[in-house]
BANUTOR-356117 format. One line per field, with one value per residue (C-alpha): residue in three letters; x, y, z; chain; residue number from 0. Coordinates in steps of 0.25 Angstrom, whole numbers. Example, Ala and Ser with C-alpha at 12.3 -4.5 7.8 and 13.67 -1.06 7.14 Angstrom:
rest <- ALA / SER
px <- 49 / 55
py <- -18 / -4
pz <- 31 / 29
kette <- A / A
nr <- 0 / 1
***
This chain:
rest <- UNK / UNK / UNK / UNK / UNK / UNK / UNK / UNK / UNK / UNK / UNK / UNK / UNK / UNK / UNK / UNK / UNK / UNK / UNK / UNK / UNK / UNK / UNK / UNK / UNK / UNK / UNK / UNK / UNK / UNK / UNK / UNK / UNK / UNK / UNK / UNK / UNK / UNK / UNK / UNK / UNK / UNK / UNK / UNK / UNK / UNK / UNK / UNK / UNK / UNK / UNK / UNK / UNK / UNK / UNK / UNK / UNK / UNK / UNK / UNK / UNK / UNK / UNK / UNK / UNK / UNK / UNK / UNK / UNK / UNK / UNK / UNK / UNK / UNK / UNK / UNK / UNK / UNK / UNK / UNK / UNK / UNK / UNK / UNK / UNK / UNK / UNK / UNK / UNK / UNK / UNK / UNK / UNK / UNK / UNK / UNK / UNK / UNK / UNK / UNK / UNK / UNK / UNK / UNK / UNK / UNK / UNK / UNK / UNK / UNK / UNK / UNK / UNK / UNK / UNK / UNK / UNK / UNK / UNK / UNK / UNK / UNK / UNK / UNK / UNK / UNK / UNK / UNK / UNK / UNK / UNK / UNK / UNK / UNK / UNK / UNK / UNK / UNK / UNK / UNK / UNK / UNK / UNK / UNK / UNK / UNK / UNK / UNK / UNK / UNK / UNK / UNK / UNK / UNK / UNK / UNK / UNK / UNK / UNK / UNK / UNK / UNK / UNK / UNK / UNK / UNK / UNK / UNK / UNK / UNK / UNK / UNK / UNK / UNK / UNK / UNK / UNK / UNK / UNK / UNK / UNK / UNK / UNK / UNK / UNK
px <- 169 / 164 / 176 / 174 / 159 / 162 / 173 / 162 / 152 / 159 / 165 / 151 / 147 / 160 / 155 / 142 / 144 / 155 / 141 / 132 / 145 / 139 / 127 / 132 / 144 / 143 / 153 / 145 / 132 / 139 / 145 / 130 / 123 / 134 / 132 / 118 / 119 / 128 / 118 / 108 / 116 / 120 / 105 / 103 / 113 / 106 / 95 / 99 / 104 / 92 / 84 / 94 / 93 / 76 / 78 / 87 / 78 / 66 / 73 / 78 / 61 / 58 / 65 / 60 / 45 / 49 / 55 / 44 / 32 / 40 / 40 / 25 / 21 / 28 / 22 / 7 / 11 / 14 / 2 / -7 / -3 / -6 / -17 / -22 / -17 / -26 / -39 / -35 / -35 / -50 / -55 / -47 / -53 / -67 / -67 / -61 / -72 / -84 / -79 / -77 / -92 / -95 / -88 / -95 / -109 / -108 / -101 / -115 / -121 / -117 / -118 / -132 / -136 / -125 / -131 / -146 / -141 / -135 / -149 / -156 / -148 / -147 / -161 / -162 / -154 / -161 / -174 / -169 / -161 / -173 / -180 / -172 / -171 / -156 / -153 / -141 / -128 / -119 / -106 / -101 / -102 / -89 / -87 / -91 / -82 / -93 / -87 / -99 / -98 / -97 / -100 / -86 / -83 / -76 / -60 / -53 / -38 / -37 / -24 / -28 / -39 / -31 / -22 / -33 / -39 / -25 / -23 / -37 / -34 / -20 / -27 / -38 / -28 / -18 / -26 / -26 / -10 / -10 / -14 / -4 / 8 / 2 / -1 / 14 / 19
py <- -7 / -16 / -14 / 1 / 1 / -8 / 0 / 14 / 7 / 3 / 17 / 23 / 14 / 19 / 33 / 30 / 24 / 35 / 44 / 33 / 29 / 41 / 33 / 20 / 22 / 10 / 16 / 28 / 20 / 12 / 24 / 32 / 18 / 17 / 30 / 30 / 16 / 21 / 32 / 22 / 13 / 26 / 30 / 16 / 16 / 27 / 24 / 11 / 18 / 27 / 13 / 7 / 18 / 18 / 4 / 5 / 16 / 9 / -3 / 6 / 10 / -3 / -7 / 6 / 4 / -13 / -7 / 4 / -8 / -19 / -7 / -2 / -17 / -20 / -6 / -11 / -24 / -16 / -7 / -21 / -25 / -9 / -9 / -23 / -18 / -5 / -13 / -22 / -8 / -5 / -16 / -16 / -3 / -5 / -17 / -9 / 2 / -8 / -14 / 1 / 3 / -10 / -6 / 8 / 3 / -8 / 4 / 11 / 0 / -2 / 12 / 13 / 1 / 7 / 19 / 14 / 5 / 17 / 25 / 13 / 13 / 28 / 26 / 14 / 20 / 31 / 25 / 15 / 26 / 36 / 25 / 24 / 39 / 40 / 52 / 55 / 54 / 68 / 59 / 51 / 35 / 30 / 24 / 8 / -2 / -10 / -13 / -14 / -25 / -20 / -32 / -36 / -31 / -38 / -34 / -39 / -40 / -29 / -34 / -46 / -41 / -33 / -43 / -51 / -39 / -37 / -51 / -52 / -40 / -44 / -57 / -49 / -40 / -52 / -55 / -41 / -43 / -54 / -47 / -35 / -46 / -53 / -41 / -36 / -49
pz <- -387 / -379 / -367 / -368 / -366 / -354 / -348 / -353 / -345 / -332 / -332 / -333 / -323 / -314 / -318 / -312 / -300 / -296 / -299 / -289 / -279 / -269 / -269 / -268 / -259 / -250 / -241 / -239 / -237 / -227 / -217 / -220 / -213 / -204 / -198 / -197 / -190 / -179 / -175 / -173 / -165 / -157 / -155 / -153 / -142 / -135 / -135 / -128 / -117 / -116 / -115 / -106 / -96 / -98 / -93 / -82 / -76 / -80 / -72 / -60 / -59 / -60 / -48 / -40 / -43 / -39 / -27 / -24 / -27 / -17 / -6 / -11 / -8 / 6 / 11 / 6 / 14 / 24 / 25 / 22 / 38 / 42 / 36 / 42 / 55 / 52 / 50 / 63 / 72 / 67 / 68 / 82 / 86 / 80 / 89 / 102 / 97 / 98 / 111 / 117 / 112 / 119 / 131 / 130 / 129 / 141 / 149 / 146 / 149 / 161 / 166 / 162 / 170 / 183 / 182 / 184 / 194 / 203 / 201 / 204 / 216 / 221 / 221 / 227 / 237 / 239 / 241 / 251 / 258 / 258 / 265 / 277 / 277 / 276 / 266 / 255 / 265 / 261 / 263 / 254 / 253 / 250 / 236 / 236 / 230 / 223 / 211 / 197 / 190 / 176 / 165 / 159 / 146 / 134 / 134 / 121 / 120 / 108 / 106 / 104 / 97 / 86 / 83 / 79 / 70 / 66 / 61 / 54 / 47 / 41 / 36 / 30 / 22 / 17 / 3 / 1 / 4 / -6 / -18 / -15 / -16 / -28 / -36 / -32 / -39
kette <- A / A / A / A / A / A / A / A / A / A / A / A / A / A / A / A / A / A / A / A / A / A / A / A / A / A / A / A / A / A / A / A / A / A / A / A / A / A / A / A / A / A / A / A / A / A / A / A / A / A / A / A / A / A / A / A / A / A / A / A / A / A / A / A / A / A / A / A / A / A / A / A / A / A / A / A / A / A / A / A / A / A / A / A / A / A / A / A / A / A / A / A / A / A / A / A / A / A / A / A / A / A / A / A / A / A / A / A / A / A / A / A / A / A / A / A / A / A / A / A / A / A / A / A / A / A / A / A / A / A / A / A / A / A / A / A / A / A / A / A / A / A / A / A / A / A / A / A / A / A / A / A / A / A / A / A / A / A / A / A / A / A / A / A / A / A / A / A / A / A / A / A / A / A / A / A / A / A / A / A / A / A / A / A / A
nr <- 0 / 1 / 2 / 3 / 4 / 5 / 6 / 7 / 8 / 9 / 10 / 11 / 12 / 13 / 14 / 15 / 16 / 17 / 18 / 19 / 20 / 21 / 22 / 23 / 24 / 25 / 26 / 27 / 28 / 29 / 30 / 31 / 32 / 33 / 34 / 35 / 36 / 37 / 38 / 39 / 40 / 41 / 42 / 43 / 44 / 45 / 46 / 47 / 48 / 49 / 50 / 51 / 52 / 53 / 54 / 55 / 56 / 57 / 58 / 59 / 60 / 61 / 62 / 63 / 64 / 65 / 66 / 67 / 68 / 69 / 70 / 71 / 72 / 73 / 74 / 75 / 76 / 77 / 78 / 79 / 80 / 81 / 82 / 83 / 84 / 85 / 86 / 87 / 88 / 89 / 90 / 91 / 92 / 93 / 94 / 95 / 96 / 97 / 98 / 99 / 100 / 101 / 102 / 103 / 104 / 105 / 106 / 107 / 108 / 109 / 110 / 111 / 112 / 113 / 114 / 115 / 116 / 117 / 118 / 119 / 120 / 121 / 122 / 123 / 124 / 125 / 126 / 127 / 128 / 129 / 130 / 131 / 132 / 133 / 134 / 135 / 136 / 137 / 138 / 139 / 140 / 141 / 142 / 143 / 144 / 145 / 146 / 147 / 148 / 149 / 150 / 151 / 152 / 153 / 154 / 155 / 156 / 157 / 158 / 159 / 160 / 161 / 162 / 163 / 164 / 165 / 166 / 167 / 168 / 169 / 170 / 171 / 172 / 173 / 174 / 175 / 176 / 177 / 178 / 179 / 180 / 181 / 182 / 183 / 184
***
């Protein structure tokens, strides 16, 4: 009996694996997982490309805005030396403003002390004239080539002069230039 029990159980057992193989069909388990994992690597795939092409355009940017900033920063270089040049010219003109004043005020000057000269003058003249009893001529005298001697004024070589302004103001802007290039780097 002891065969046949043995041989009753192992085809029990056979009887209840058949029941269970559904569940513990390796081969089923095994092309489930498989097919699953395959749609992974797919989406994986994918979405690969879709961060390979984010970095290419992130890398064509890149090198737009590195293009756009080198040209950004050659153009403020540029505009540095307009600018200096800028503060030279008014600085230039203030200094051809005040020396027009100048020029303005000793011309007014010299008119005022000219003009009491020649009233000073005519009545002089009048007096002295009156005295001898000769009277106003109707004719005309004929123009007199004394020549007034008029103080001389100070002339400045502007040229000279603003390239001096020019100069100064270029060195005065070159820190400011300085801190552009190392805040670029």
């Amino acid at each position: 009996m002891s065969e046949q029990t043995t041989v009753s159980k192992i085809q029990a057992l056979k009887e209840l694996s058949d029941g269970y193989s559904q569940y513990f069909d390796v081969s089923q388990v095994h092309t489930h997982m498989s097919a699953g994992i395959g749609e992974t690597i797919e989406q994986m795939l994918t979405q690969l490309d879709e961060l390979n092409a984010l970095i290419h355009s992130t890398q064509s940017s890149t090198r737009a805005t590195q293009d756009s900033i080198t040209s950004i920063l050659a153009h403020t270089a540029r505009l540095e030396e307009t600018y200096a040049i800028i503060d030279a010219y008014q600085i230039y003109i203030s200094t051809i403003e005040a020396m027009v004043t100048r020029a303005e005020e000793r011309t007014s000057a010299i008119e005022q002390q000219y003009s009491f000269h020649i009233a000073e003058m005519k009545e002089k003249a009048k007096s002295f004239l009156s005295t001898f009893g000769i009277r106003k001529s109707t004719t005309q005298a004929p123009p007199t080539n004394n020549i007034i001697a008029v103080p001389e004024l100070n002339v400045i070589d502007t040229k000279q002069l603003f390239d001096e302004l020019k100069k100064k103001a270029l060195v005065s802007r070159e820190p400011q230039s300085e801190e552009m290039k190392v805040s670029s780097e």
